[in-house]
N, CA, C and O atoms as CSV, one atom per row, in Angstrom:
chain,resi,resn,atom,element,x,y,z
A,1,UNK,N,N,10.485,-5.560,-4.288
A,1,UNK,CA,C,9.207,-6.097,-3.877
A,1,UNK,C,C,8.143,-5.499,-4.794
A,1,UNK,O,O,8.460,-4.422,-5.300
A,2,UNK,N,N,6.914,-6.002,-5.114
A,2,UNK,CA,C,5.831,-6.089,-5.847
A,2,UNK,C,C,4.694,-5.279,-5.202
A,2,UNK,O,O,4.004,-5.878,-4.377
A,3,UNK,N,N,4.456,-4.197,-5.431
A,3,UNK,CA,C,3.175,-3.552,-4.955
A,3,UNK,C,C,1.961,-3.523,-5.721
A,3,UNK,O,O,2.058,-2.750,-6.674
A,4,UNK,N,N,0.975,-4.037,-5.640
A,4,UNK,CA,C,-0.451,-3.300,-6.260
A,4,UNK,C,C,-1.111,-2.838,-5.001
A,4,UNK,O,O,-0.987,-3.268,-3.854
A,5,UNK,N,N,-2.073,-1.555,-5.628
A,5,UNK,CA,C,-3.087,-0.729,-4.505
A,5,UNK,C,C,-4.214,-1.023,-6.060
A,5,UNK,O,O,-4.089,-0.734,-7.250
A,6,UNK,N,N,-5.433,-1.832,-5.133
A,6,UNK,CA,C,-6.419,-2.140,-6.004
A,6,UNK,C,C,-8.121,-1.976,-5.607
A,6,UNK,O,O,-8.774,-2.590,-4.763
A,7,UNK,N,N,-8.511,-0.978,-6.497
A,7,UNK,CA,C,-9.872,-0.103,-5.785
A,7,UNK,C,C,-11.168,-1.383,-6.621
A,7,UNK,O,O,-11.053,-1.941,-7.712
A,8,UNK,N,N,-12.151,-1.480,-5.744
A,8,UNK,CA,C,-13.256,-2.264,-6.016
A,8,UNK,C,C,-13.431,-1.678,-7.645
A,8,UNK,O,O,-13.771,-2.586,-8.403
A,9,UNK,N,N,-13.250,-0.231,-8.371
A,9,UNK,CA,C,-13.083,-0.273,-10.165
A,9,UNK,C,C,-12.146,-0.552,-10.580
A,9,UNK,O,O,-12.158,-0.973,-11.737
A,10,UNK,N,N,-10.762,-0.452,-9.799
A,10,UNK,CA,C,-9.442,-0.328,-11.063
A,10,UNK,C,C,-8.108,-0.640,-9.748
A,10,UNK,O,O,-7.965,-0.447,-8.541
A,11,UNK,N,N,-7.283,-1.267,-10.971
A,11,UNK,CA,C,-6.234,-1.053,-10.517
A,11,UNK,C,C,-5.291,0.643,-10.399
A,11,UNK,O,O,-5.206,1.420,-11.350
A,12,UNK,N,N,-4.769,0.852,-9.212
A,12,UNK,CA,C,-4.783,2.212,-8.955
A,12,UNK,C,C,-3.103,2.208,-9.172
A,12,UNK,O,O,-2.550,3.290,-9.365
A,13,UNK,N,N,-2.239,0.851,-9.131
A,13,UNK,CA,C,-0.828,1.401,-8.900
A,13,UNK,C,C,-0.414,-0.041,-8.909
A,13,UNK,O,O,-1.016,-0.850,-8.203
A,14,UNK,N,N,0.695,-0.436,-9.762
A,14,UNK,CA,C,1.057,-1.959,-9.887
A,14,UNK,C,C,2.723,-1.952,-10.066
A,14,UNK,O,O,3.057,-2.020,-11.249
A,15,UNK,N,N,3.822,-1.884,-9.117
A,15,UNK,CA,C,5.111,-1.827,-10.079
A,15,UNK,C,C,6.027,-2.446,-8.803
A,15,UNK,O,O,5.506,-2.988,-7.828
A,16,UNK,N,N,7.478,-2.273,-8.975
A,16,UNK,CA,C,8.493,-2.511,-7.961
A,16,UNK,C,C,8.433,-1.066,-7.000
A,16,UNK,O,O,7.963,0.047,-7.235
A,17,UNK,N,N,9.024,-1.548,-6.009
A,17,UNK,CA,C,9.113,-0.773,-4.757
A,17,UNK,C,C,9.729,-0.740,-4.044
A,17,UNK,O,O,9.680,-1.887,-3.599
A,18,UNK,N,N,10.799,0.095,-3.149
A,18,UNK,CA,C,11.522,-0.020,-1.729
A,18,UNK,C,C,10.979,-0.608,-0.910
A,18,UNK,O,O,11.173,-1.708,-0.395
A,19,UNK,N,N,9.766,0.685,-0.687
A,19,UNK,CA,C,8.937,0.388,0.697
A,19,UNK,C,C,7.476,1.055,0.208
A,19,UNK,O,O,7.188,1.585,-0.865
A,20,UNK,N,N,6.854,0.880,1.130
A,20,UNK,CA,C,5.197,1.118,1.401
A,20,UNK,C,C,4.866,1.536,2.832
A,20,UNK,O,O,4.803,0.742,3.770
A,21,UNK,N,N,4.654,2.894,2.921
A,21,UNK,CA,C,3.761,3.196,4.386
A,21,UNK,C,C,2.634,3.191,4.136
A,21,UNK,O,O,2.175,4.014,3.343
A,22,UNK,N,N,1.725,2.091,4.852
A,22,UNK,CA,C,0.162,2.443,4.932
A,22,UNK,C,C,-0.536,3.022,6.303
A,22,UNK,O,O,0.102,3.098,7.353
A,23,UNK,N,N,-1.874,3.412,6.190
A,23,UNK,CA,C,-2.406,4.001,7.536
A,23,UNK,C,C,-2.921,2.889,7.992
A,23,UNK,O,O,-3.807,2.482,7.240
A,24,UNK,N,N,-2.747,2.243,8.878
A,24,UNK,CA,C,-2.763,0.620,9.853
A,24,UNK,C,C,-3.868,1.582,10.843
A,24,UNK,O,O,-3.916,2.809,10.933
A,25,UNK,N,N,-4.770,0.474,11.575
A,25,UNK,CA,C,-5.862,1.050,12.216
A,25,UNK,C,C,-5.001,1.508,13.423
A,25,UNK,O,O,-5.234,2.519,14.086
A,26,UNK,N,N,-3.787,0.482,13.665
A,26,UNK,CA,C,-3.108,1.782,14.997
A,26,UNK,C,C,-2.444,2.120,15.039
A,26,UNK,O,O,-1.682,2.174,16.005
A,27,UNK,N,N,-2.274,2.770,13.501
A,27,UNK,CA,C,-1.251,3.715,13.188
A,27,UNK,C,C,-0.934,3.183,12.350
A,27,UNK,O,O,-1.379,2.092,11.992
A,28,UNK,N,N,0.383,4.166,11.532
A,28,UNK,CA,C,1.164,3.768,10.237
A,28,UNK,C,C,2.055,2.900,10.208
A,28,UNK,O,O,2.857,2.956,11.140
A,29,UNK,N,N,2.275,1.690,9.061
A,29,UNK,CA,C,3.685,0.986,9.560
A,29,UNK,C,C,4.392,0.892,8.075
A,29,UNK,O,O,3.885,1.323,7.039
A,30,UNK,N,N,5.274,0.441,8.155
A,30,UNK,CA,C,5.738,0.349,6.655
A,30,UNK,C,C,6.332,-1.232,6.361
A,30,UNK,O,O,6.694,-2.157,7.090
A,31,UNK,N,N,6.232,-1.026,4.930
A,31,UNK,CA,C,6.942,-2.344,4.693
A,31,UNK,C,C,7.935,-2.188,4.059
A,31,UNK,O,O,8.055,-1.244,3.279
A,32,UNK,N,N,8.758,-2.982,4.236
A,32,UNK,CA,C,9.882,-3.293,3.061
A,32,UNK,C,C,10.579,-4.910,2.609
A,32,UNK,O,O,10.406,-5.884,3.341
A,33,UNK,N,N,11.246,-4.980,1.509
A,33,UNK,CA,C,11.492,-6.413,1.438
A,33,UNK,C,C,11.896,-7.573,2.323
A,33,UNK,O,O,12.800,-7.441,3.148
A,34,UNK,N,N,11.352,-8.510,2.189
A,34,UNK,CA,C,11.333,-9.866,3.037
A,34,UNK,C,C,10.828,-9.565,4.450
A,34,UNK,O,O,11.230,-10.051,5.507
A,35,UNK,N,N,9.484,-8.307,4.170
A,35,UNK,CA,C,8.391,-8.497,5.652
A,35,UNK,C,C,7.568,-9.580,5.957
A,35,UNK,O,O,6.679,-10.065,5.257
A,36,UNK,N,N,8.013,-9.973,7.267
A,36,UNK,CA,C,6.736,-10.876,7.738
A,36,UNK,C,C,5.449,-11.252,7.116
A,36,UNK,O,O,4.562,-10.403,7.197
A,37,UNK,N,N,5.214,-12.206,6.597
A,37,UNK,CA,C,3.709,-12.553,6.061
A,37,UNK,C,C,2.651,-11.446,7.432
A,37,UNK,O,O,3.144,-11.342,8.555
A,38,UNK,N,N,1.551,-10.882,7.186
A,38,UNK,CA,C,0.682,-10.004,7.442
A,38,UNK,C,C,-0.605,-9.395,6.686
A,38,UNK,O,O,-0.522,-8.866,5.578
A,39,UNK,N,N,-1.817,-9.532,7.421
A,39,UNK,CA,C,-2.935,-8.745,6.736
A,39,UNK,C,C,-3.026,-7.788,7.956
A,39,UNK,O,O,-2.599,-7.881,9.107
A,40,UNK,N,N,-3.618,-6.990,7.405
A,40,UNK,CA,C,-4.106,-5.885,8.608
A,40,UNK,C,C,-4.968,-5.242,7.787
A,40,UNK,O,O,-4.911,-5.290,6.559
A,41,UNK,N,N,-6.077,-4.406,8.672
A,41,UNK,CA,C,-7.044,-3.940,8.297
A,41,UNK,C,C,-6.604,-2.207,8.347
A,41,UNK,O,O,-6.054,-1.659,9.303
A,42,UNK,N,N,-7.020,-1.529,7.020
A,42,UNK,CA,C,-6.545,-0.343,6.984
A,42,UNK,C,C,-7.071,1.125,7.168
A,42,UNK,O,O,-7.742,1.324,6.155
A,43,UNK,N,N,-7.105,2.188,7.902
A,43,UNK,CA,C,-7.284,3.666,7.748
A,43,UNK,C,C,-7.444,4.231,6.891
A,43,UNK,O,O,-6.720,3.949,5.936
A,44,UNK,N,N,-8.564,5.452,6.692
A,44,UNK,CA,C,-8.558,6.774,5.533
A,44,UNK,C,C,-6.994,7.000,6.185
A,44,UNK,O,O,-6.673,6.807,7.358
A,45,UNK,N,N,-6.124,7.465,5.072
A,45,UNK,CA,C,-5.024,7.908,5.112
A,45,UNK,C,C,-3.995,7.980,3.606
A,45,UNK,O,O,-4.395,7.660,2.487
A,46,UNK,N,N,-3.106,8.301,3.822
A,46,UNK,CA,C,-2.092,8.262,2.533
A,46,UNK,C,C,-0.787,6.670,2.711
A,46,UNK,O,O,-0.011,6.209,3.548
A,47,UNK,N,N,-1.167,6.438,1.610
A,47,UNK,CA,C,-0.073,5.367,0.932
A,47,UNK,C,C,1.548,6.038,0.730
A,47,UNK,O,O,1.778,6.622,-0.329
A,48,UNK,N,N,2.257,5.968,1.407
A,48,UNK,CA,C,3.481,6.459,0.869
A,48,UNK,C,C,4.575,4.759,0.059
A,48,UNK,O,O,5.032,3.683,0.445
A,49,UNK,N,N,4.490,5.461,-1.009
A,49,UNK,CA,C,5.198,4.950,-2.018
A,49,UNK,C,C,7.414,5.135,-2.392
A,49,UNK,O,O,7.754,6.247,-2.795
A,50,UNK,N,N,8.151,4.448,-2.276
A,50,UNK,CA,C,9.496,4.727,-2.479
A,50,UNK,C,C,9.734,4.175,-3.739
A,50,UNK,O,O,10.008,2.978,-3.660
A,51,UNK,N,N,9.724,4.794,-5.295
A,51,UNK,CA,C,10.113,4.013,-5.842
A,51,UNK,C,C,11.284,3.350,-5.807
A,51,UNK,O,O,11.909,3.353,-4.747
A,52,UNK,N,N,11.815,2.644,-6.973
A,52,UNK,CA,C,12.829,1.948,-6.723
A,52,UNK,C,C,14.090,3.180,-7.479
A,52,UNK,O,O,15.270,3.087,-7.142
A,53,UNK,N,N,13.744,4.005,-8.248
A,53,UNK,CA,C,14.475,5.767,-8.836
A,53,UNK,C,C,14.538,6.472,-7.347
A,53,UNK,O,O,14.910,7.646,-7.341
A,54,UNK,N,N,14.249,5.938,-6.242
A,54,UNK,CA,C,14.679,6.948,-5.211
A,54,UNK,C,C,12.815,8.428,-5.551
A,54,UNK,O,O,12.768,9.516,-4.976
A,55,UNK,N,N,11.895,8.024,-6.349
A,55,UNK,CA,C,11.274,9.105,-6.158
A,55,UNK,C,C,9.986,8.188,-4.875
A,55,UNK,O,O,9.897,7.091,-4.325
A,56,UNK,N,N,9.160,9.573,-4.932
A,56,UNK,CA,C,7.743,8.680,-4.161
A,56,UNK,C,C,6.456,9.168,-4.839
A,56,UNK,O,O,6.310,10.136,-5.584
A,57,UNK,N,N,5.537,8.251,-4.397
A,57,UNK,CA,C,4.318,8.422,-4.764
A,57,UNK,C,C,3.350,8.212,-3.545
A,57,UNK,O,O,3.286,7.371,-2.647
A,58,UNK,N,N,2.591,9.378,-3.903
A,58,UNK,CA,C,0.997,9.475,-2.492
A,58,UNK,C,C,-0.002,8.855,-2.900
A,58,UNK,O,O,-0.413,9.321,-3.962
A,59,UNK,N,N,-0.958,7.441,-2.271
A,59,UNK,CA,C,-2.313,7.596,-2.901
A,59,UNK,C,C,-2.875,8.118,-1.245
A,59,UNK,O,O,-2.286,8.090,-0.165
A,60,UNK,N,N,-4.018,8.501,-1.555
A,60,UNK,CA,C,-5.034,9.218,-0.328
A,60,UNK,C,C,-6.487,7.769,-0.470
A,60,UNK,O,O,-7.333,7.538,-1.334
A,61,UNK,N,N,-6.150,7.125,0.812
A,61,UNK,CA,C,-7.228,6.000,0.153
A,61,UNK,C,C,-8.413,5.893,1.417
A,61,UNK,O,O,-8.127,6.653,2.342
A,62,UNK,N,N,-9.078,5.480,1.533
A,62,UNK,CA,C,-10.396,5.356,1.764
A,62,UNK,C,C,-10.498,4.406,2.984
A,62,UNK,O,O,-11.624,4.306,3.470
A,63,UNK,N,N,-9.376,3.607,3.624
A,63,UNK,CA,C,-9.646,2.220,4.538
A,63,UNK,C,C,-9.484,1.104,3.328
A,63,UNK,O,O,-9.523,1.264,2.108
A,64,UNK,N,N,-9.278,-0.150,4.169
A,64,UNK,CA,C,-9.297,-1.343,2.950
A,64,UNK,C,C,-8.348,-2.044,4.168
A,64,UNK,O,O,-8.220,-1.867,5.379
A,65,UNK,N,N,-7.770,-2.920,3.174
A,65,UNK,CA,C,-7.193,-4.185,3.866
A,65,UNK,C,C,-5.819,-4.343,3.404
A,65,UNK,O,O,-5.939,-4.790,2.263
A,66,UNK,N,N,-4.451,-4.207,3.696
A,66,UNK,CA,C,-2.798,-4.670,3.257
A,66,UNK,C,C,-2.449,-6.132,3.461
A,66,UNK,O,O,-2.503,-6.435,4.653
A,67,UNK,N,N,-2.031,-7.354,2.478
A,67,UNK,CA,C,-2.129,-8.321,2.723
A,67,UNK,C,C,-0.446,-8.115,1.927
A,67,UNK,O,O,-0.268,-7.547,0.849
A,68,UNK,N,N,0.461,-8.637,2.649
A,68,UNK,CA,C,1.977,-9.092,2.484
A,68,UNK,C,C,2.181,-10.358,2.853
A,68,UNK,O,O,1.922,-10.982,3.882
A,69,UNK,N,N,2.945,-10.768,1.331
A,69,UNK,CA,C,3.163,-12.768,1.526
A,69,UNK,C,C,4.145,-12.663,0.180
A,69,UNK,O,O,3.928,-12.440,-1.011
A,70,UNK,N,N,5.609,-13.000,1.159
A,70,UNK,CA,C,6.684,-13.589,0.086
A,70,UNK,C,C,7.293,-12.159,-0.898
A,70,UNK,O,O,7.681,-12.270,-2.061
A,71,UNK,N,N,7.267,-11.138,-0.286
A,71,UNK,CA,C,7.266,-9.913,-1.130
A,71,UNK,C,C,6.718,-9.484,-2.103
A,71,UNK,O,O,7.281,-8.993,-3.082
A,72,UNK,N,N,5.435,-9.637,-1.920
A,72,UNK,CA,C,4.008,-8.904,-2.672
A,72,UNK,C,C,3.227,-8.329,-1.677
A,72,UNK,O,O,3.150,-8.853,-0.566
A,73,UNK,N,N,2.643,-7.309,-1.961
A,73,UNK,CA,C,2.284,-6.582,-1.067
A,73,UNK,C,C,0.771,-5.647,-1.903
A,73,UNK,O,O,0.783,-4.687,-2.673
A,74,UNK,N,N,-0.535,-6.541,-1.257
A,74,UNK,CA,C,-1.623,-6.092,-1.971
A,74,UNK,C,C,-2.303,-5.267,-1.220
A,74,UNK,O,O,-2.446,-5.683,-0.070
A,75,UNK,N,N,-2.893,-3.998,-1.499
A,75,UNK,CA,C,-3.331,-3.242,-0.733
A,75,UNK,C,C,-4.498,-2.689,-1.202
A,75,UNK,O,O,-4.518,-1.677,-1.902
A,76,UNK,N,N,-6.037,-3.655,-0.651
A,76,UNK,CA,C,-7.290,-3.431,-1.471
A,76,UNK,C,C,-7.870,-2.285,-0.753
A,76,UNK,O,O,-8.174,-2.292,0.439
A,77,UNK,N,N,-7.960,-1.607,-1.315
A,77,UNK,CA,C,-8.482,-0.341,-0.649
A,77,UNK,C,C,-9.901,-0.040,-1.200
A,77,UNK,O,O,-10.327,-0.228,-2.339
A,78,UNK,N,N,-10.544,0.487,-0.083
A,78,UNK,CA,C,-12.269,0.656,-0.567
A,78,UNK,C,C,-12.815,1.978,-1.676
A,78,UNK,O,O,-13.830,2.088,-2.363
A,79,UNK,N,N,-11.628,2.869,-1.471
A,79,UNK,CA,C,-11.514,3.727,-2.644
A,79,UNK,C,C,-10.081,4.517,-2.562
A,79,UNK,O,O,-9.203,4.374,-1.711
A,80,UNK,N,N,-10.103,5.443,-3.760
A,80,UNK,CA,C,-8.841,6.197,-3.667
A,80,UNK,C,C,-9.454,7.908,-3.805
A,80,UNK,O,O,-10.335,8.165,-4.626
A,81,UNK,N,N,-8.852,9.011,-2.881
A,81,UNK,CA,C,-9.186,10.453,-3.298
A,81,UNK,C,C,-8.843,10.456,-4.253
A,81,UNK,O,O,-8.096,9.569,-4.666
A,82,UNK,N,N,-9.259,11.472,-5.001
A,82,UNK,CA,C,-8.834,12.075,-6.543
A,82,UNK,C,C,-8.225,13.480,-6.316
A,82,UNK,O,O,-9.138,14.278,-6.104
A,83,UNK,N,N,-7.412,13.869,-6.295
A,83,UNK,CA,C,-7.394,15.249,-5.894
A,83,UNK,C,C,-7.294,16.305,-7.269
A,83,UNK,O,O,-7.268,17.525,-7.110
């Protein structure tokens, strides 16, 4: 499946993926291939990332919106921490 996490300046993260946990306003959910079409509105929280190497990746994002359709999975977020 196809992930971008995309901040009102930049694209923050664009590649293949297992899965995706985002912070969902009631609570965390995750995705993985051939999820239900879904938008949901999103939480300050962390992005957990699975690559497809078995590693992961954190973004720390700001709230925003997760829109999944057909195994793409866009996740506009209103910003990202920098740590």
């Amino acid at each position: 499946m196809i992930l971008d996490i995309l901040t009102p300046d930049k694209k923050v993260f664009s590649g293949e993926v297992i899965s995706v946990t985002v912070p969902g306003k009631a609570g965390s959910f995750q995705i993985m291939e051939n999820h239900a079409a879904i938008i949901s509105t999103l939480d300050n929280g962390l992005v957990e990332i699975r690559l497809t190497d078995k590693s992961q990746e954190l973004f720390n994002i700001k709230g925003g919106v997760v829109e999944v359709l057909k195994n793409k999975v866009v996740v506009l977020a209103d910003g990202v921490v920098e740590e």
